[in-house]
N, C-alpha and C positions, 0 to 999 in steps of 0.2 A: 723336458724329461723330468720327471718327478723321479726322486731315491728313497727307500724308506732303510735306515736311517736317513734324516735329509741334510742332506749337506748345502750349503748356501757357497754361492757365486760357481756354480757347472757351466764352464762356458764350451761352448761348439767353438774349433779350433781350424775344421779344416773339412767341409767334405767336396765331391766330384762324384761324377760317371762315368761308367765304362762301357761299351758297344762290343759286340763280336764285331770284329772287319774296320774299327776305328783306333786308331794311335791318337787324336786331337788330346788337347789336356785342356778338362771341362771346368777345373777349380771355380774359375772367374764366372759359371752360367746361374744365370739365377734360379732356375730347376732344376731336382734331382729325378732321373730317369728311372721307372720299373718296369720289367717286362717286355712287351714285343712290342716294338715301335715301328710303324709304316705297314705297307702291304706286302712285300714281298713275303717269300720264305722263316717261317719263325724262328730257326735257329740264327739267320742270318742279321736279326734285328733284337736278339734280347740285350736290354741293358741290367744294366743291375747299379746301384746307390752307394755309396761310401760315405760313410761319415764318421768323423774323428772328434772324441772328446778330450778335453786336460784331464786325464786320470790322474795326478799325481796326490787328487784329494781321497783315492779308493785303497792308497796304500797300505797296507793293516789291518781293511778294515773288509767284514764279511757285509755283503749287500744281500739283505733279504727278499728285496721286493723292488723293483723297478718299471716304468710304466713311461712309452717314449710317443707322443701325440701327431700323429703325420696325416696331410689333407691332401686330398687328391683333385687334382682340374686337368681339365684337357682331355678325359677318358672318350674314347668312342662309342661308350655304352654306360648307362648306371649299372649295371649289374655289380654286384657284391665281387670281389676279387680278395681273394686269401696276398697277403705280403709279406714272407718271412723275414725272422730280423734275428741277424747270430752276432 
C-alpha cells in the first residue's frame, strides 16, 4: 500500500474471507478470495476479502491519495475483472 503523505512502517494486521453458506474462520489461509468461486449458483459462492491495516498512524491526519497493489492467480479466465475496494 503506498500513502501519499507517506508514512513509514503500515503494516497489515489482519485479513480473511468470507463465503455466502460458510461460517469456517479463514484468517490462517494463505489467499484472499473475490467473487464467485466454483460452479454452482453465483449468489451461492461469492466471496468477498477483508483486510485490516494498524490505522493508528492515519490519526489526525488527512490522506490524500492512496494506491493498494493486489495480484490475481487461480482465475478461470484472463479476462480483465473490475475489484472494488471500500
Amino acid at each position: 500500500m503506498i500513502i501519499d503523505p507517506q508514512f513509514e512502517n503500515l503494516t497489515q494486521s489482519q485479513d480473511t474471507w468470507i463465503r455466502n453458506g460458510t461460517t469456517a474462520l479463514n484468517g490462517s489461509d494463505s489467499k484472499l478470495l473475490v467473487g464467485k468461486h466454483g460452479t454452482s449458483g453465483a449468489a451461492a459462492n461469492l466471496a468477498a476479502s477483508l483486510l485490516q491495516f494498524q490505522s493508528t498512524v492515519f490519526d489526525g491526519r488527512q490522506i490524500d491519495q492512496a494506491y493498494l497493489g493486489l495480484y490475481q492467480y487461480g482465475a478461470g479466465t484472463c479476462a480483465a475483472r473490475t475489484m472494488n475496494i471500500y
